[in-house]
TIRO-996018 format. One line per 8 residues: number of its first residue (from 1); for each residue z, y, x negated of C-alpha. Coordinates in nm, 3 decimals. Layout:
<rs>
NUM	Z/Y/X  ...
</rs>
This chain:
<rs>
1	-10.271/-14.140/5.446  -10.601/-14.150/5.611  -10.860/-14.420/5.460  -11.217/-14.259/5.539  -11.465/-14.150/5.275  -11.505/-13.788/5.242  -11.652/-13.810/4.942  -11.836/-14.071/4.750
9	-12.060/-14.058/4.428  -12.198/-14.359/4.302  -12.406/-14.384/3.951  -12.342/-14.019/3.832  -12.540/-14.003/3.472  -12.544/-13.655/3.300  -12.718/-13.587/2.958  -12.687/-13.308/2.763
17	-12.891/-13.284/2.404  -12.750/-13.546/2.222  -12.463/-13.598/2.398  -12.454/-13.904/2.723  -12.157/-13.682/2.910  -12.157/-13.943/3.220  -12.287/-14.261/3.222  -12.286/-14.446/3.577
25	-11.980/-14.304/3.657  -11.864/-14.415/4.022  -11.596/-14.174/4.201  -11.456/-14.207/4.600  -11.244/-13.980/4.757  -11.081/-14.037/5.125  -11.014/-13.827/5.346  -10.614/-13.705/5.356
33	-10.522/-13.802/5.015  -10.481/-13.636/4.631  -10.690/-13.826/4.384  -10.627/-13.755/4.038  -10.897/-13.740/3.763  -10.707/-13.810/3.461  -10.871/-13.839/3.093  -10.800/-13.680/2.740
41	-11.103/-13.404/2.647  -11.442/-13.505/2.616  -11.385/-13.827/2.884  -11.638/-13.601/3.128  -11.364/-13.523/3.376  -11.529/-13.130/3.388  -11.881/-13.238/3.354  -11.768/-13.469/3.691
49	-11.610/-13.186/3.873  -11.925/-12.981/3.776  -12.165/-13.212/3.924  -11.960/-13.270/4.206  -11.946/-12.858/4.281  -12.316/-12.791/4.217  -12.263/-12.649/3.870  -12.481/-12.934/3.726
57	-12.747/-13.103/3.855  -12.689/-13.429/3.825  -12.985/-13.674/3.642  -12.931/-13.971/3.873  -12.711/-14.096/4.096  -12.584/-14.060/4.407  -12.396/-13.785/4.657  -12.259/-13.834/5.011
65	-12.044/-13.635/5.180  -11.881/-13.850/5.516  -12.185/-14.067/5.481  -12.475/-13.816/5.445  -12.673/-13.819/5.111  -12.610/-13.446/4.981  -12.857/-13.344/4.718  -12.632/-12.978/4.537
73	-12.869/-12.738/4.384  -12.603/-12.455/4.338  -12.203/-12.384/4.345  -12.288/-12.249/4.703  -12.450/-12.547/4.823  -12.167/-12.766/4.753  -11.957/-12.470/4.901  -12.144/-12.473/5.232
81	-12.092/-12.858/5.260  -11.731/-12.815/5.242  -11.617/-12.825/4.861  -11.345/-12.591/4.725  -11.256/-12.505/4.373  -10.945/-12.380/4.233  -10.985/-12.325/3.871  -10.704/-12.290/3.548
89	-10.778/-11.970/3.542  -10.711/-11.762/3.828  -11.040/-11.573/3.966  -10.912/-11.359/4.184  -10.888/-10.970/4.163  -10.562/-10.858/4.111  -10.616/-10.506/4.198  -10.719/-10.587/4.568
97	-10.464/-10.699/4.829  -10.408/-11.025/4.935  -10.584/-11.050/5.218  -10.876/-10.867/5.027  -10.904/-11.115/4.761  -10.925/-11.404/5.081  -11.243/-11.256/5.259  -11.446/-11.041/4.909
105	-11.740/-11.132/4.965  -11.758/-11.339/5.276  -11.831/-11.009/5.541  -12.210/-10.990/5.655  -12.244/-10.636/5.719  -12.115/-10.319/5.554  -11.864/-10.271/5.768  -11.517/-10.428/5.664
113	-11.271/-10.466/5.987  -10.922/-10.414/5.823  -10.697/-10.482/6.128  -10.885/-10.799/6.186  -10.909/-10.899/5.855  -10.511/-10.879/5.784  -10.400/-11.042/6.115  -10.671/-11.332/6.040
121	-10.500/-11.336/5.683  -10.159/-11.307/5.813  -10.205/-11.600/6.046  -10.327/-11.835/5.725  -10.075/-11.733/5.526  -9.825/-11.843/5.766  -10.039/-12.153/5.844  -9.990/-12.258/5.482
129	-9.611/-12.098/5.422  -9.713/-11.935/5.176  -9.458/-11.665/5.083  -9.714/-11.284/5.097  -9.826/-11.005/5.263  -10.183/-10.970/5.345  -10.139/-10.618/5.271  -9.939/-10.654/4.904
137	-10.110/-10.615/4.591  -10.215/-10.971/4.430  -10.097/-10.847/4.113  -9.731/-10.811/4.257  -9.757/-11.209/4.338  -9.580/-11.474/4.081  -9.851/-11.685/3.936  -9.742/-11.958/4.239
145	-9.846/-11.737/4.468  -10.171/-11.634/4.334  -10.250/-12.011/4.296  -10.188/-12.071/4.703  -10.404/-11.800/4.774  -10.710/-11.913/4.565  -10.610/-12.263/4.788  -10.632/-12.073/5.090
153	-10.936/-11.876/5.032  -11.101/-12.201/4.961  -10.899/-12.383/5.300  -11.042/-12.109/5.515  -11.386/-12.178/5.458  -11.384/-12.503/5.585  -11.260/-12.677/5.294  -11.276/-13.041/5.332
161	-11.266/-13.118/4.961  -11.009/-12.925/4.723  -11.040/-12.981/4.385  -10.757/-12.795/4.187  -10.837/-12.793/3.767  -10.503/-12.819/3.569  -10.347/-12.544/3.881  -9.967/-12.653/3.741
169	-10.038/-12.523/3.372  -9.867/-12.172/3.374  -9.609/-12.262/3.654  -9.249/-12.353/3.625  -9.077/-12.637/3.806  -9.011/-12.447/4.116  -9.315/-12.286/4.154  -9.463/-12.590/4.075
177	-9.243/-12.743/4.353  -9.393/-12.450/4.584  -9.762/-12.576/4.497  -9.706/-12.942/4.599  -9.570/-12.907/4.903  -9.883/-12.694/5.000  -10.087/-12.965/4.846  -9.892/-13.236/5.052
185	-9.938/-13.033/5.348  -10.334/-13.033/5.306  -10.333/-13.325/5.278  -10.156/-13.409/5.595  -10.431/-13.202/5.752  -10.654/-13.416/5.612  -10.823/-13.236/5.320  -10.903/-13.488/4.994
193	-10.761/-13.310/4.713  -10.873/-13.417/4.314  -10.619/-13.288/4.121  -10.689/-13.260/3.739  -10.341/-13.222/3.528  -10.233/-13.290/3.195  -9.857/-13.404/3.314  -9.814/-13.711/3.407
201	-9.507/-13.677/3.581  -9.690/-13.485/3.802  -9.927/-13.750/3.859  -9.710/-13.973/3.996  -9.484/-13.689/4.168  -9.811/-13.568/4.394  -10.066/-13.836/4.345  -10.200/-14.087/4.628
209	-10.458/-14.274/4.413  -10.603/-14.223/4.006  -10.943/-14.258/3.834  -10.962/-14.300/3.441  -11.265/-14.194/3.288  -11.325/-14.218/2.900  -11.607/-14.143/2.706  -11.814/-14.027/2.988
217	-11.765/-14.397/3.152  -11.546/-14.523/3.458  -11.261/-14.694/3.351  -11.136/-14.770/3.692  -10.961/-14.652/3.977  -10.650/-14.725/4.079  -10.331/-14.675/4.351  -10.081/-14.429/4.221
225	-9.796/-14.681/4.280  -9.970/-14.961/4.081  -10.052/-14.832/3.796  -9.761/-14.750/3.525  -9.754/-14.505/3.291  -9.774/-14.698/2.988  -10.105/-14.848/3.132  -10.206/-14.535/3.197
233	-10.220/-14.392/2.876  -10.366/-14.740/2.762  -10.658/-14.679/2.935  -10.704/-14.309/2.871  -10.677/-14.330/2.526  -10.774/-14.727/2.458  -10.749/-14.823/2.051  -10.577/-14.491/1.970
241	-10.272/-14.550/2.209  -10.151/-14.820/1.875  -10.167/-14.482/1.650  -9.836/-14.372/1.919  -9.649/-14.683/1.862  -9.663/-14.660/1.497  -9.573/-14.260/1.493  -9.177/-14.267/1.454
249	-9.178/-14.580/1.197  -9.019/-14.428/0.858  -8.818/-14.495/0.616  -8.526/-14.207/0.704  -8.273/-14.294/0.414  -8.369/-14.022/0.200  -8.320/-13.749/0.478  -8.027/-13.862/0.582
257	-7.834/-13.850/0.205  -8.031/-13.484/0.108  -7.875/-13.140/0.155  -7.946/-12.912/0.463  -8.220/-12.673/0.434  -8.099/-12.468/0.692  -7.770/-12.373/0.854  -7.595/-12.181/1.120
265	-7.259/-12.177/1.210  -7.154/-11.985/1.578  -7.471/-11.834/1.613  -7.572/-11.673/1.991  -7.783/-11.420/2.092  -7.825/-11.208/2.364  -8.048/-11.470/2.614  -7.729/-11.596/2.684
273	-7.679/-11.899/2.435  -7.357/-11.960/2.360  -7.228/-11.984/1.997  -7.353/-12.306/1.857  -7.343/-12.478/1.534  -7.697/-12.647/1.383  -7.811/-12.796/1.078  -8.162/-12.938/0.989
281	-8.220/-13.131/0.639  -8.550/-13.144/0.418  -8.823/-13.379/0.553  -8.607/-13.443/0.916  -8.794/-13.409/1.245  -8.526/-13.303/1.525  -8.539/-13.177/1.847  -8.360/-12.999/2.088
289	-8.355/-13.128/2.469  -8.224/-13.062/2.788  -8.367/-12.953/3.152  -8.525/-12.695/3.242  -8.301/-12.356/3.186  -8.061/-12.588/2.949  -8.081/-12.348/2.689  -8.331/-12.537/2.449
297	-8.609/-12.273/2.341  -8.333/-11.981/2.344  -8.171/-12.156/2.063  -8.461/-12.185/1.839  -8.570/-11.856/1.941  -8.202/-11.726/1.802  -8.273/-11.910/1.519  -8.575/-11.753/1.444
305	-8.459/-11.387/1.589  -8.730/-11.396/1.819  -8.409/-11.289/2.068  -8.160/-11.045/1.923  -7.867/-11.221/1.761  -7.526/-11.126/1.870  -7.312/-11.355/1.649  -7.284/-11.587/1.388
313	-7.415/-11.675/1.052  -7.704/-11.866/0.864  -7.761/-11.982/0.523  -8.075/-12.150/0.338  -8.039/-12.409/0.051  -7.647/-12.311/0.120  -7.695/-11.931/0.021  -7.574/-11.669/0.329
321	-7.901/-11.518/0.432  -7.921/-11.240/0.717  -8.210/-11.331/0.971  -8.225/-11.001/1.170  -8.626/-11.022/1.291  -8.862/-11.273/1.277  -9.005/-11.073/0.961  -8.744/-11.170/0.775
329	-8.754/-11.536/0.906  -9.083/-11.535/0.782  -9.021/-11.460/0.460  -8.724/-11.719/0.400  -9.045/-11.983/0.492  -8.936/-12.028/0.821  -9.222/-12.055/1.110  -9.213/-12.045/1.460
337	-9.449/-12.135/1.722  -9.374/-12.021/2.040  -9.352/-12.164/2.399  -9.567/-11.991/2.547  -9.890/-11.996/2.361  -10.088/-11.753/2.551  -9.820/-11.498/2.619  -9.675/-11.507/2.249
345	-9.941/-11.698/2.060  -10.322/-11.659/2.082  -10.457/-11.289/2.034  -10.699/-11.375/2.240  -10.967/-11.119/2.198  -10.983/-11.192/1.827  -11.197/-11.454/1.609  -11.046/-11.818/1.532
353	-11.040/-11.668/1.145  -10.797/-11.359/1.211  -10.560/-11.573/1.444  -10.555/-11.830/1.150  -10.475/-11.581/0.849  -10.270/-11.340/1.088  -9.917/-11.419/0.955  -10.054/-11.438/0.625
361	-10.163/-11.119/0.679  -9.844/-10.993/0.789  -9.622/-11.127/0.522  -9.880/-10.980/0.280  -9.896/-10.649/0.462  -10.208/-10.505/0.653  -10.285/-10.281/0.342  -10.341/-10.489/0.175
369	-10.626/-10.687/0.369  -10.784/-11.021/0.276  -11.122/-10.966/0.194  -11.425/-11.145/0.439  -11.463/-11.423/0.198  -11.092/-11.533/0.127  -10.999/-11.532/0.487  -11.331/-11.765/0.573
377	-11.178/-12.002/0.319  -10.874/-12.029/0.471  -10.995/-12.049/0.852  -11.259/-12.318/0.719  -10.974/-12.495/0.505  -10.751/-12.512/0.813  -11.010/-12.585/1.090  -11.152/-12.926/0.851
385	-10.779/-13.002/0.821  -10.666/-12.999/1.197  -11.006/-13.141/1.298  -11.039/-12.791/1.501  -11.341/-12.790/1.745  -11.528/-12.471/1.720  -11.862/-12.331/1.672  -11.782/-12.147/1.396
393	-11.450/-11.889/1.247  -11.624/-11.615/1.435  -11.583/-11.769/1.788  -11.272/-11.574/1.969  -11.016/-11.758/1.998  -11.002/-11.749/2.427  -11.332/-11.943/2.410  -11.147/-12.241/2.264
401	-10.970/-12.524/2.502  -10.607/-12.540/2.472  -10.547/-12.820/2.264  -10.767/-12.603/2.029  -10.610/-12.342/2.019  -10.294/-12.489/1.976  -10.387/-12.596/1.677  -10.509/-12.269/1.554
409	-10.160/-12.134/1.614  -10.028/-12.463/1.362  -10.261/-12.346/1.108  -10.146/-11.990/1.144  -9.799/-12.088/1.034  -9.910/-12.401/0.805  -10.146/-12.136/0.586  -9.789/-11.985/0.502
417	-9.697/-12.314/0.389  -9.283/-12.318/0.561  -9.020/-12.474/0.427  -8.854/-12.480/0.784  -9.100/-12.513/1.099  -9.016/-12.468/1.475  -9.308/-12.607/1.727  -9.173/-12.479/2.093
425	-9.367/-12.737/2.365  -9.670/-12.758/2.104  -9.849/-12.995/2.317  -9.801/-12.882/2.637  -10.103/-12.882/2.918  -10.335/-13.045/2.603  -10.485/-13.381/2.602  -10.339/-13.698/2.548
433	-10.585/-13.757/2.211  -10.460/-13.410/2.086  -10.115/-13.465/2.138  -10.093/-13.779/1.919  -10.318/-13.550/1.692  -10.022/-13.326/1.657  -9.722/-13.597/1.692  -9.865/-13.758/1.397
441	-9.902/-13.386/1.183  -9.575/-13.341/1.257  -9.453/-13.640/1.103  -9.696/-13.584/0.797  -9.526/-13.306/0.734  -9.214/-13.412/0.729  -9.299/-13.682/0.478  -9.439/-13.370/0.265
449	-9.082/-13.252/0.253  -9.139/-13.010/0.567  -8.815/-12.962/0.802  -8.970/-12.990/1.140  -8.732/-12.875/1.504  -8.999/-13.017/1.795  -8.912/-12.931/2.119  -9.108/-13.074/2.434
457	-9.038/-13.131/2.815  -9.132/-13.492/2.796  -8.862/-13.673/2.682  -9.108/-13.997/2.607  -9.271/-13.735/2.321  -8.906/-13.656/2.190  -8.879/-14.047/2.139  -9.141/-14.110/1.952
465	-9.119/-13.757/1.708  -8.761/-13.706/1.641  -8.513/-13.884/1.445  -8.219/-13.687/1.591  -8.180/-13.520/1.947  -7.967/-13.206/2.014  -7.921/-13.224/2.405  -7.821/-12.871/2.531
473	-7.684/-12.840/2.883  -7.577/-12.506/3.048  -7.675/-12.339/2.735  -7.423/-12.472/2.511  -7.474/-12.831/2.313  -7.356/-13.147/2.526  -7.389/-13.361/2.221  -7.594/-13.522/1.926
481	-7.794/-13.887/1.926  -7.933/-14.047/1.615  -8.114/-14.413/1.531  -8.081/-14.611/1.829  -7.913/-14.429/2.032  -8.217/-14.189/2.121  -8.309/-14.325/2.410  -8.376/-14.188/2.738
489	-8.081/-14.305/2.921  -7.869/-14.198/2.674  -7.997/-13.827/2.659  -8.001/-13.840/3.042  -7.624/-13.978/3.057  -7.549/-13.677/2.807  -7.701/-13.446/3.040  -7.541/-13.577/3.317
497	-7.137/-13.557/3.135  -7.123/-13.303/2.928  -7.026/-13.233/2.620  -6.965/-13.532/2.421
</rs>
């Protein structure tokens, strides 16, 4: 890794009405290395990136770029002096071809050269080995792809800095994979990188160096390889990180003598589970876990009939019920929210109200419609009780950050008040603070007499929720830990034999 500055702020204060969003905040970035910016919401990690690209002016401070004071008045100033941007959201045209989306807007004249366009693409596609066409449609490229091409759009303008905002959030391991070894290869080139994520795994996978900000201040900055996780989180979160150690510590003798809620015995479906056997009790928070592909979120999803059921039966307070569709989950009082919350959660062209009383709505039946006045009192209800930030019920639902949203899809389900909830990855790519936020509902719920299944790819966040641990491997279970034995090792040297 190379050690000169590329980039170096010193002092950065930013006031909005109100609101101190950065106060003396102090941020260095070398040349040839990836720098994460880590902090939960509200620690002023966008209102940094937005000074730093020209988006806000900053009210004082200091700018250099390789030792020259830089004063940024726009995006494109801080464009022209060598900053890139890769945003969550991909803003690229999907109707153009790839090489189109690299070049809109850069030609001077009228005239667009086509042939010299998609060999100059070509050539920096193959630069970066990144796997397109200049000539394909964007829309026919995985998510991955589309991602690299935003990177190299912003490489081929003389990129010296890359900053990449929470680019891993819609990707799956291998195309996250894909991603870093571009990123790694940047870097070799000499490029600074600030990478903004919500995984820490992947901070520690990709990262060279780290800078904690909370509350708009600096907490420090730190090397990668010095800095553990734990401490970490200490630092992003401060006081609140004691609210994680006391999250898993109940009194579990009452679950553990009361009668299942729900059952299934051989139940499979057509995504390929194979015929398992599952059993949840009232007030019990379990999880299912695994790797990637283990089979984890098809077996709730069979549960809940969200994939067709090929096999196998399921009963409720020990009665044989017939779960078909996820209608007629819903109206045993069983609730599922699903992986993938933008996909199969948020309807995201509609107000935070209707997404809130939406399966409310459905179990009711849409003629039947809540009047204007009943469903504010349920959105306002559920937004004071999840501590929802939003200007109002009215505000669509996209406009909200994820964590947000997230928790509008809880209140959707809570409204219905389950007996049974399923939460797929409910805190994935959300902020530390929120997470806890939703660790600790979960467990409040459970002590309300709610039977909670919590899945999650971080196996720390299984630790501290669940009280039991299915561990699926190749789609089947491998085996069952309870009490002490949920640790990480021991799911890990499940995973690793088999079934138990």
């Amino acid at each position: 890794m190379q050690s000169e500055t590329v980039l170096e702020m010193r002092g950065i204060c930013k006031t909005f009405p109100g609101v101190k969003a950065l106060q003396n905040v102090d941020f260095t970035l070398r040349k040839g290395e990836i720098h994460a910016l880590m902090g939960e919401n509200g620690a002023g990690k966008s209102t940094l990136v937005k000074v730093m690209t020209g988006v806000y002016e900053k009210d004082a401070g200091s700018i250099a770029i390789e030792g020259k004071d830089i004063h940024f008045r726009s995006p494109q100033d801080a464009q022209n002096n060598g900053i890139g941007t890769v945003y969550q959201e991909i803003t690229l045209c999907p109707n153009l071809t790839v090489a189109e989306n690299m070049f809109i807007g850069r030609g001077k004249d009228l005239l667009v050269h086509w042939n010299e366009m998609n060999v100059r693409a070509a050539k920096l596609l193959e630069s970066l080995s990144i796997p397109a066409r200049p000539t394909q449609e964007l829309s026919n490229c995985s998510l991955a792809v589309q991602q690299m091409i935003a990177i190299a759009r912003a490489v081929d303008m003389d990129c010296k800095i890359l900053i990449l905002d929470e680019p891993t959030s819609s990707l799956d391991t291998d195309e996250v994979k894909t991603l870093f070894d571009l990123m790694r290869q940047l870097r070799d080139r000499g490029v600074g990188i600030v990478f903004i994520t919500h995984f820490l795994d992947q901070v520690y996978e990709i990262s060279d160096r780290i800078t904690v900000l909370r509350n708009g201040e600096l907490i420090g900055e730190y090397e990668a390889s010095e800095l553990p996780q734990f401490d970490l989180i200490s630092k992003m979160m401060g006081k609140a990180l004691e609210d994680m150690e006391q999250l898993h510590k109940r009194d579990l003798s009452a679950v553990a003598g009361s009668e299942p809620v729900f059952e299934a015995s051989s139940l499979a479906s057509n995504a390929g589970i194979r015929p398992f056997d599952f059993a949840i009790r009232k007030g019990e928070v379990n999880g299912f876990t695994g790797l990637l592909g283990s089979g984890r979120s098809e077996s709730v999803r069979a549960i809940y009939a969200a994939d067709k059921v090929i096999g196998g039966a399921t009963k409720l307070h020990g009665k044989t019920v017939k779960i078909r569709e996820p209608i007629d989950a819903m109206k045993l009082g069983i609730a599922y929210l699903p992986e993938d919350r933008k996909g199969d959660g948020i309807i995201a062209d509609l107000s935070v109200r209707d997404n809130i009383i939406l399966a409310l709505q459905v179990m009711k039946g849409f003629f039947k419609p809540f009047t204007r006045k009943q469903a504010e009192a349920f959105a306002d209800e559920y937004i004071k009780r999840l501590n929802i930030k939003t200007a109002s019920t009215n505000t669509p639902i996209k406009s909200l950050s994820g964590g947000n949203q997230q928790k509008v899809i809880l209140a959707r389900w809570l409204i219905t008040h389950p007996e049974y909830l399923i939460l797929d990855e409910p805190t994935r790519g959300i902020d530390i603070g929120t997470k806890v936020e939703i660790q600790k509902l979960v467990l409040k719920l459970a002590e309300e007499g709610v039977s909670v299944t919590f899945i999650s790819s971080e196996i720390e966040e299984m630790l501290r929720t669940c009280s039991r641990l299915i561990v699926m491997k190749d789609r089947q279970i491998a085996g069952e830990l309870t009490g002490e034995n949920i640790t990480q090792g021991e799911v890990m040297n499940m995973i690793a034999g088999g079934r138990e």
